[in-house]
PQR file of N, CA, C, O and H, with PARSE charges and radii, in Angstrom:
ATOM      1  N   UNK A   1     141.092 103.891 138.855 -0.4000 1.5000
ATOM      2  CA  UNK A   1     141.555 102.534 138.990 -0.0000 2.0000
ATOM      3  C   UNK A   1     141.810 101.919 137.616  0.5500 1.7000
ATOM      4  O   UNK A   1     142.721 101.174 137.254 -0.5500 1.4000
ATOM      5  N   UNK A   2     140.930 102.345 137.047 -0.4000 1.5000
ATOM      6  CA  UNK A   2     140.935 101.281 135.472 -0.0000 2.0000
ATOM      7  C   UNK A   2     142.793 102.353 134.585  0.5500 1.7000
ATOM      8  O   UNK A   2     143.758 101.776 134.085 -0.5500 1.4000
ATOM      9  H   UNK A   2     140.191 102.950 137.342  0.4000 1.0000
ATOM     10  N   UNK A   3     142.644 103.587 134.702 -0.4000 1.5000
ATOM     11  CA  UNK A   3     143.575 104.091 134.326 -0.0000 2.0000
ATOM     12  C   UNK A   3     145.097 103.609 134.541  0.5500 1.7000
ATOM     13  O   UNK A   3     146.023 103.339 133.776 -0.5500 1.4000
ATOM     14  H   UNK A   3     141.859 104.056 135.108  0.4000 1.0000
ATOM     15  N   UNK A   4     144.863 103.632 136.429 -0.4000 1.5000
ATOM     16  CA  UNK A   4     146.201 103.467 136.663 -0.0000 2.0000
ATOM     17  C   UNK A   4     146.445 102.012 136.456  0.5500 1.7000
ATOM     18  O   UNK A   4     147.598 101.634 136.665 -0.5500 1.4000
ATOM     19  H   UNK A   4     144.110 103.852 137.050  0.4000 1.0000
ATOM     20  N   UNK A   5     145.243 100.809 135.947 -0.4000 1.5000
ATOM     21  CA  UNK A   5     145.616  99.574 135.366 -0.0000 2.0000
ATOM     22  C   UNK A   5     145.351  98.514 136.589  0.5500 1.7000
ATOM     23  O   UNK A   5     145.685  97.329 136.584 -0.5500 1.4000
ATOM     24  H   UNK A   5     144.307 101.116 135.777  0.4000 1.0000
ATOM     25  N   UNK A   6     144.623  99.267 137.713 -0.4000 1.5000
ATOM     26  CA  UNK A   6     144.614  98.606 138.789 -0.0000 2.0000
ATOM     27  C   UNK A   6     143.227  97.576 138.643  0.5500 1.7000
ATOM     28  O   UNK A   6     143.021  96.643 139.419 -0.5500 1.4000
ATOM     29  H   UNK A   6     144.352 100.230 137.718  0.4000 1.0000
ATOM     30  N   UNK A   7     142.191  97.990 137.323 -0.4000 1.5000
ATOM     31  CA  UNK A   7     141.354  97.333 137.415 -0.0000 2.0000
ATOM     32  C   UNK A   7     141.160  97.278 135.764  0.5500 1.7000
ATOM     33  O   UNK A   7     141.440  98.200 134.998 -0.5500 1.4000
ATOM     34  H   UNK A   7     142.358  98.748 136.692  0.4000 1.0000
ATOM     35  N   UNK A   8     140.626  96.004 135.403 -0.4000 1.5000
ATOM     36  CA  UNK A   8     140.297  95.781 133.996 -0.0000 2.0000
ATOM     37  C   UNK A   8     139.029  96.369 133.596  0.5500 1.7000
ATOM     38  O   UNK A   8     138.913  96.098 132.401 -0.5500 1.4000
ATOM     39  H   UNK A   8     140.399  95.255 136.026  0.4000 1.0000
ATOM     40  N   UNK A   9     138.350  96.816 133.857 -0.4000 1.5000
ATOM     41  CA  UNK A   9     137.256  97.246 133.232 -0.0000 2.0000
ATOM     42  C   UNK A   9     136.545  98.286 134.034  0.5500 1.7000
ATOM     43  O   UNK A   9     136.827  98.061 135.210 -0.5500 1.4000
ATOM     44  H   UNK A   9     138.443  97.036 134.827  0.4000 1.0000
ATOM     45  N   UNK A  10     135.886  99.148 133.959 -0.4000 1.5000
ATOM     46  CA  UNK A  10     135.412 100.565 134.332 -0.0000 2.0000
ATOM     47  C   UNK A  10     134.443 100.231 135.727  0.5500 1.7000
ATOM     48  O   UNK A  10     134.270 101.011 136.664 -0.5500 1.4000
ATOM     49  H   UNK A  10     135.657  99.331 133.003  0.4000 1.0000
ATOM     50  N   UNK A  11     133.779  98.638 135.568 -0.4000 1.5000
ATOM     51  CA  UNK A  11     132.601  98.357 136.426 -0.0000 2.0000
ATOM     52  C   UNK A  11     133.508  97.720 137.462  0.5500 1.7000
ATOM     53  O   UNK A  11     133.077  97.790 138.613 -0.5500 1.4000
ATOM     54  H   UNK A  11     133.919  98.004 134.807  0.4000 1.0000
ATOM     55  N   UNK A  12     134.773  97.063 137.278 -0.4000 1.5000
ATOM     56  CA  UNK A  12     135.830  96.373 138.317 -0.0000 2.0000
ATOM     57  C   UNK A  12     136.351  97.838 138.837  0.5500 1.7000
ATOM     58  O   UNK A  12     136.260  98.257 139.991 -0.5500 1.4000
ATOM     59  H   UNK A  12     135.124  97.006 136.343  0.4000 1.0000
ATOM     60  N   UNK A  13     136.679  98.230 138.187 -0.4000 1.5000
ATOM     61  CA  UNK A  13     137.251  99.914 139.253 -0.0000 2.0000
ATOM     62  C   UNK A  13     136.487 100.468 140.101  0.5500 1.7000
ATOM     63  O   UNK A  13     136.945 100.866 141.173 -0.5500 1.4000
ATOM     64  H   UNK A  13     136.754  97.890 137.250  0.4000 1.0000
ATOM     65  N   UNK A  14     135.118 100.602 139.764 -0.4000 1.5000
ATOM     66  CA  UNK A  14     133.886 101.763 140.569 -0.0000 2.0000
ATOM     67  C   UNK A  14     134.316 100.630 142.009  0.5500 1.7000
ATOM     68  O   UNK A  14     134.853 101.091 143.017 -0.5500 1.4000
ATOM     69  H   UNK A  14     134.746 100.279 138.894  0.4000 1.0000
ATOM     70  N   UNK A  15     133.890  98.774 141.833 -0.4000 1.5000
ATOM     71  CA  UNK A  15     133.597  98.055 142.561 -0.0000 2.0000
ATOM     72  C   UNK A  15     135.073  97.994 143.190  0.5500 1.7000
ATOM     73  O   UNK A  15     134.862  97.786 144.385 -0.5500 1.4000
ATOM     74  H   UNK A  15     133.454  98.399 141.014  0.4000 1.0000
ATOM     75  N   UNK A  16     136.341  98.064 143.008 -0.4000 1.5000
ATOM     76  CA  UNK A  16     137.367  98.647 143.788 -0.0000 2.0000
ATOM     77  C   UNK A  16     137.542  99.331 144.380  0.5500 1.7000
ATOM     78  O   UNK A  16     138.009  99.157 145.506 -0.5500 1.4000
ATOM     79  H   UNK A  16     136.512  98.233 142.038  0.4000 1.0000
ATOM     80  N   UNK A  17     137.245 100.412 143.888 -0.4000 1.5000
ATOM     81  CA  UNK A  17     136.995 102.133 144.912 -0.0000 2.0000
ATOM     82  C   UNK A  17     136.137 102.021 145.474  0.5500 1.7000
ATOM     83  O   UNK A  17     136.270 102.886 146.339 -0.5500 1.4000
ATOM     84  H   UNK A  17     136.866 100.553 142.974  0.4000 1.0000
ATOM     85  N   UNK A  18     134.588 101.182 145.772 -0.4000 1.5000
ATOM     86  CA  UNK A  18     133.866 101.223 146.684 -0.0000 2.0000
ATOM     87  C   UNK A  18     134.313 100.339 147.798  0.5500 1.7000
ATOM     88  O   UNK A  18     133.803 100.425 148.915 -0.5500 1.4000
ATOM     89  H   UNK A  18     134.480 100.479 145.069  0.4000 1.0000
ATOM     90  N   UNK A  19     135.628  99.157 147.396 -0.4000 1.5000
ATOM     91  CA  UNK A  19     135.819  98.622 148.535 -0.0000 2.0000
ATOM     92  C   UNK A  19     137.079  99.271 149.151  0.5500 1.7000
ATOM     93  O   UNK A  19     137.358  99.097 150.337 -0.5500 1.4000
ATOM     94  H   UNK A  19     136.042  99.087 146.488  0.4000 1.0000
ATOM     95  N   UNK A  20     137.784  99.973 148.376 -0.4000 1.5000
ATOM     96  CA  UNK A  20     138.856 100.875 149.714 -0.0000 2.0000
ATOM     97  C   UNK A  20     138.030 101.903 150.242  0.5500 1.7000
ATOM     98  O   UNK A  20     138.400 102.415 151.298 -0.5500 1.4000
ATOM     99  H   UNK A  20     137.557 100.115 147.413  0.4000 1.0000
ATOM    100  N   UNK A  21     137.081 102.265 149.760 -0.4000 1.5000
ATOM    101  CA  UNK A  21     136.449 103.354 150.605 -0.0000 2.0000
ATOM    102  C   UNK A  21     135.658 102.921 151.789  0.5500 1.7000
ATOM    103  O   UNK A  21     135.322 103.720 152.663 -0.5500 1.4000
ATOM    104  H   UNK A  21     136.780 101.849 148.902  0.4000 1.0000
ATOM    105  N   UNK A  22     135.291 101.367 151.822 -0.4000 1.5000
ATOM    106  CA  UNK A  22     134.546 101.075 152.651 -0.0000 2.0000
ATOM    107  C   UNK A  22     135.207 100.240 153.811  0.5500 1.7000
ATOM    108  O   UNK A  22     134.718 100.013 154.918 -0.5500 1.4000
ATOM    109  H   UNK A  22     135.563 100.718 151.111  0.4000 1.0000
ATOM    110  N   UNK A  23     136.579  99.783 153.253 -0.4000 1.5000
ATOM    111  CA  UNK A  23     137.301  99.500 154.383 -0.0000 2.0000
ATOM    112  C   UNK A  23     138.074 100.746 155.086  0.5500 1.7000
ATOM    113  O   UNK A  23     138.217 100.518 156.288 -0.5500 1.4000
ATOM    114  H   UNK A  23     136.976  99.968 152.354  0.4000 1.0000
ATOM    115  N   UNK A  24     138.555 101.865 154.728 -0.4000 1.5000
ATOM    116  CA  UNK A  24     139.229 102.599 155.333 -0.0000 2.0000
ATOM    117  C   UNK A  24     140.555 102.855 154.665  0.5500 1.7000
ATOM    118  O   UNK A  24     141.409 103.464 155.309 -0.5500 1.4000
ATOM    119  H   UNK A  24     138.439 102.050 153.752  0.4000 1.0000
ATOM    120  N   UNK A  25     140.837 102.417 153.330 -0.4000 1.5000
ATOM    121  CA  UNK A  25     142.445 101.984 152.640 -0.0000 2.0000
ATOM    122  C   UNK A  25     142.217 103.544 152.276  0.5500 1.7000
ATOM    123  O   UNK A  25     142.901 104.454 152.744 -0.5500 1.4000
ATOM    124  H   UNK A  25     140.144 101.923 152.806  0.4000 1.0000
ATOM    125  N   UNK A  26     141.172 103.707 151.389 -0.4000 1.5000
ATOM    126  CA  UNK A  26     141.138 105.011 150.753 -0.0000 2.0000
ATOM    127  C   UNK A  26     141.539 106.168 152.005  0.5500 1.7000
ATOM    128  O   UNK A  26     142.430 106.909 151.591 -0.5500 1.4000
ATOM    129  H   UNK A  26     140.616 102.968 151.008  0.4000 1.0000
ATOM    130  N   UNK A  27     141.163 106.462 153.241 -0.4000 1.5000
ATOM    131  CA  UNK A  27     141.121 107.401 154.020 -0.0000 2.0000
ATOM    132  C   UNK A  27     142.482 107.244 154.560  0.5500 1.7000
ATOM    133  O   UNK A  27     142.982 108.262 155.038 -0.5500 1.4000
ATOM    134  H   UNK A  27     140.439 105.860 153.577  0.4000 1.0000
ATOM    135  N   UNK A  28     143.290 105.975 154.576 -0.4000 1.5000
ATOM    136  CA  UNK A  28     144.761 105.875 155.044 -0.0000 2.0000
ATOM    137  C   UNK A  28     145.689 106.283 153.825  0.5500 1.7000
ATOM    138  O   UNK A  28     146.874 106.573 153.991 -0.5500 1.4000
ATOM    139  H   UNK A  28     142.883 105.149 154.188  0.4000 1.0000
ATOM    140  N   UNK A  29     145.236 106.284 152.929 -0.4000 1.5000
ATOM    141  CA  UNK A  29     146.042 106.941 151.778 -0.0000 2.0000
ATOM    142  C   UNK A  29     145.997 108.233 151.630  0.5500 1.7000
ATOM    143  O   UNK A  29     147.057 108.713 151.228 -0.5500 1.4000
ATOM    144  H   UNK A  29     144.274 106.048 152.794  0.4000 1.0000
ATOM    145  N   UNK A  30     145.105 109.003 151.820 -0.4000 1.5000
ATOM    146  CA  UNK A  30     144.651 110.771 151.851 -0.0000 2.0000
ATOM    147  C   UNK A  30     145.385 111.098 152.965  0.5500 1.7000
ATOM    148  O   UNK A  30     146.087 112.100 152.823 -0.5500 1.4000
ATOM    149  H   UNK A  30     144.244 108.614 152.146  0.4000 1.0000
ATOM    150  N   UNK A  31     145.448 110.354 154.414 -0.4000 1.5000
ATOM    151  CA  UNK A  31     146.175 111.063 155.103 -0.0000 2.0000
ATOM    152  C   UNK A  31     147.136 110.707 154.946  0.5500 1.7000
ATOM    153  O   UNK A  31     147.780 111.746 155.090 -0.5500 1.4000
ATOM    154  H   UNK A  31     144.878 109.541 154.530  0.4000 1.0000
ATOM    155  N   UNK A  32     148.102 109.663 154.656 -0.4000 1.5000
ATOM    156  CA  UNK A  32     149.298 109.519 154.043 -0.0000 2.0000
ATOM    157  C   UNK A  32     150.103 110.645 153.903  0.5500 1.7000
ATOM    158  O   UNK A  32     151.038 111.147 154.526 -0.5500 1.4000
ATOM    159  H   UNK A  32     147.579 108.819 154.539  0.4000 1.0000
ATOM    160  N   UNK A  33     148.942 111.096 152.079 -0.4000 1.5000
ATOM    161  CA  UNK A  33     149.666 112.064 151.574 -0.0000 2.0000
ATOM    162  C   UNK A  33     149.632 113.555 152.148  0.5500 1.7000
ATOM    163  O   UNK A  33     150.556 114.364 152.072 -0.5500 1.4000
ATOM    164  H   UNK A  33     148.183 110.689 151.572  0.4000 1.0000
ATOM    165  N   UNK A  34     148.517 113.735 152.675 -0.4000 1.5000
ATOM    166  CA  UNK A  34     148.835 114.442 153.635 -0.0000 2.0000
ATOM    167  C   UNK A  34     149.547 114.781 154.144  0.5500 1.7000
ATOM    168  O   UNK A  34     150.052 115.871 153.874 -0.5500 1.4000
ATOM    169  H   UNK A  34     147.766 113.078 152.737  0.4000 1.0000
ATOM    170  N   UNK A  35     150.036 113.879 155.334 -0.4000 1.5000
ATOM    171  CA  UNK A  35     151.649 113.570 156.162 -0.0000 2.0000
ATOM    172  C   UNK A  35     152.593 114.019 155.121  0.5500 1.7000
ATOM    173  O   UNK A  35     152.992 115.181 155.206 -0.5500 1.4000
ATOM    174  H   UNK A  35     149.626 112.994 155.553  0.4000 1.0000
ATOM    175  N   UNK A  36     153.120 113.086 153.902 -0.4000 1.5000
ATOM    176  CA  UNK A  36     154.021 114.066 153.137 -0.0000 2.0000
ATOM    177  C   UNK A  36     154.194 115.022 153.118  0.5500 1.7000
ATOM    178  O   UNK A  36     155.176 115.606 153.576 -0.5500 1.4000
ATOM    179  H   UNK A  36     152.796 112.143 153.833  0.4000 1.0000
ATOM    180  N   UNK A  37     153.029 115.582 152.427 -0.4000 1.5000
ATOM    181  CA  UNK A  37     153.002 117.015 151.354 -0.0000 2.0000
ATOM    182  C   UNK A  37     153.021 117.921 152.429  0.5500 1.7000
ATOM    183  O   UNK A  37     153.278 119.053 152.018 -0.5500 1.4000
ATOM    184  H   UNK A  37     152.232 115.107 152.055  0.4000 1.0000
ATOM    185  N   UNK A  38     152.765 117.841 154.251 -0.4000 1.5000
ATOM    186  CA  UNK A  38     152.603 118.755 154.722 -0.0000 2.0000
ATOM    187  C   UNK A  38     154.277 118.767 155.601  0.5500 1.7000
ATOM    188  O   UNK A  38     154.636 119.711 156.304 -0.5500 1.4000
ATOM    189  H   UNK A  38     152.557 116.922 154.585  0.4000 1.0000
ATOM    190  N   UNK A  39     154.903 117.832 155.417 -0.4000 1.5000
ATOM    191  CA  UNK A  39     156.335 117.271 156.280 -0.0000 2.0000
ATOM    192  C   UNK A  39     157.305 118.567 155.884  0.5500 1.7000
ATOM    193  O   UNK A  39     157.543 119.315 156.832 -0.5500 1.4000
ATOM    194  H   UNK A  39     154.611 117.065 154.846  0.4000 1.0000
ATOM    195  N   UNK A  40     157.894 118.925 154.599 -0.4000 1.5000
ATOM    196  CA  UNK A  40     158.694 119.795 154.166 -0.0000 2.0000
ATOM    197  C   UNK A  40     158.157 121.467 155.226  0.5500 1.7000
ATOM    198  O   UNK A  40     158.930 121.957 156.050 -0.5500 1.4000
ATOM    199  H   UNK A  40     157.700 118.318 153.829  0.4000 1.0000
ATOM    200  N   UNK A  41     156.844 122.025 154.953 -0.4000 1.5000
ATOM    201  CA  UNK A  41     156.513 122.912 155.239 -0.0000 2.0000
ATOM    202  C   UNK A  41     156.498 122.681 157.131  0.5500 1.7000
ATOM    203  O   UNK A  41     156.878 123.518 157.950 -0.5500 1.4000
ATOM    204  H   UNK A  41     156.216 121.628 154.283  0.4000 1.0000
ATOM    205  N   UNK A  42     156.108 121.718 157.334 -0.4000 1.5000
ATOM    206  CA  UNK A  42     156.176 122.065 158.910 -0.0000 2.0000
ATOM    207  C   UNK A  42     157.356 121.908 159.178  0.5500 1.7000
ATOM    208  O   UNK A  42     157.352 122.012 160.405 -0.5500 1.4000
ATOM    209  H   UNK A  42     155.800 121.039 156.668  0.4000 1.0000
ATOM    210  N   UNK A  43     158.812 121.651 158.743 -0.4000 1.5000
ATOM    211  CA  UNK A  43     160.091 121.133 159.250 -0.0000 2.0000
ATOM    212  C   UNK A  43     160.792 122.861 158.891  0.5500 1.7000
ATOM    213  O   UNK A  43     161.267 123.691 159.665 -0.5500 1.4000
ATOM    214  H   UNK A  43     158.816 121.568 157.746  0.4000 1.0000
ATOM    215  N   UNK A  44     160.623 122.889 157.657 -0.4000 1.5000
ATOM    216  CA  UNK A  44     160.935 124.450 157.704 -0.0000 2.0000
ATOM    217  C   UNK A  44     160.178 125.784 158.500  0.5500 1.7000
ATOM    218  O   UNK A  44     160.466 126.957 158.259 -0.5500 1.4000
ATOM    219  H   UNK A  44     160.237 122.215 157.028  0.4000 1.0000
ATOM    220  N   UNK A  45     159.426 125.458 159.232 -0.4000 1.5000
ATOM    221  CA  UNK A  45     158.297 126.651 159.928 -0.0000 2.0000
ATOM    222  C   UNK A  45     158.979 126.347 161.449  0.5500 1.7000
ATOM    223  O   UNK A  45     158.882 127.218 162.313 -0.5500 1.4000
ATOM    224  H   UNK A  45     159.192 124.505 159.428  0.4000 1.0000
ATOM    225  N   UNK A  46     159.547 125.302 161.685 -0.4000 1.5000
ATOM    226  CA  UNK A  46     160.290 124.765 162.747 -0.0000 2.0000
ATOM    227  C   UNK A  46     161.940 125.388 162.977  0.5500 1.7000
ATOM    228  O   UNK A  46     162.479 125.603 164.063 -0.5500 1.4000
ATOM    229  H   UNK A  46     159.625 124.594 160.983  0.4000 1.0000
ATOM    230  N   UNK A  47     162.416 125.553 161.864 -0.4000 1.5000
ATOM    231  CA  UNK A  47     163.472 125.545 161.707 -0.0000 2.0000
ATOM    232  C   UNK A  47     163.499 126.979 161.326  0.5500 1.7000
ATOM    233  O   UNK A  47     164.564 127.518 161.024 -0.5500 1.4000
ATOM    234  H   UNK A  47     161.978 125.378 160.982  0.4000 1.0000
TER
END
């Protein structure tokens, strides 16, 4: 968080990432990318 600038200071990031993890943002983003990264390979295994 602090890297990608999303949080000013190292103790505002941890306390960021503990609140997408505790609402569920973090786990809708993993499967997200998921969904992507797995879209190409199942469309061609189809095809």
């Amino acid at each position: 968080m602090l890297i990608a600038g999303r949080a000013v200071s190292l103790e505002a990031g941890i306390e960021l990432a503990a609140r997408s993890l505790d609402s569920g943002a973090a786990r809708q983003v993993l499967e997200d990318l998921v969904t992507r990264t797995n879209a190409p390979a199942e469309a061609e295994a189809a095809g």
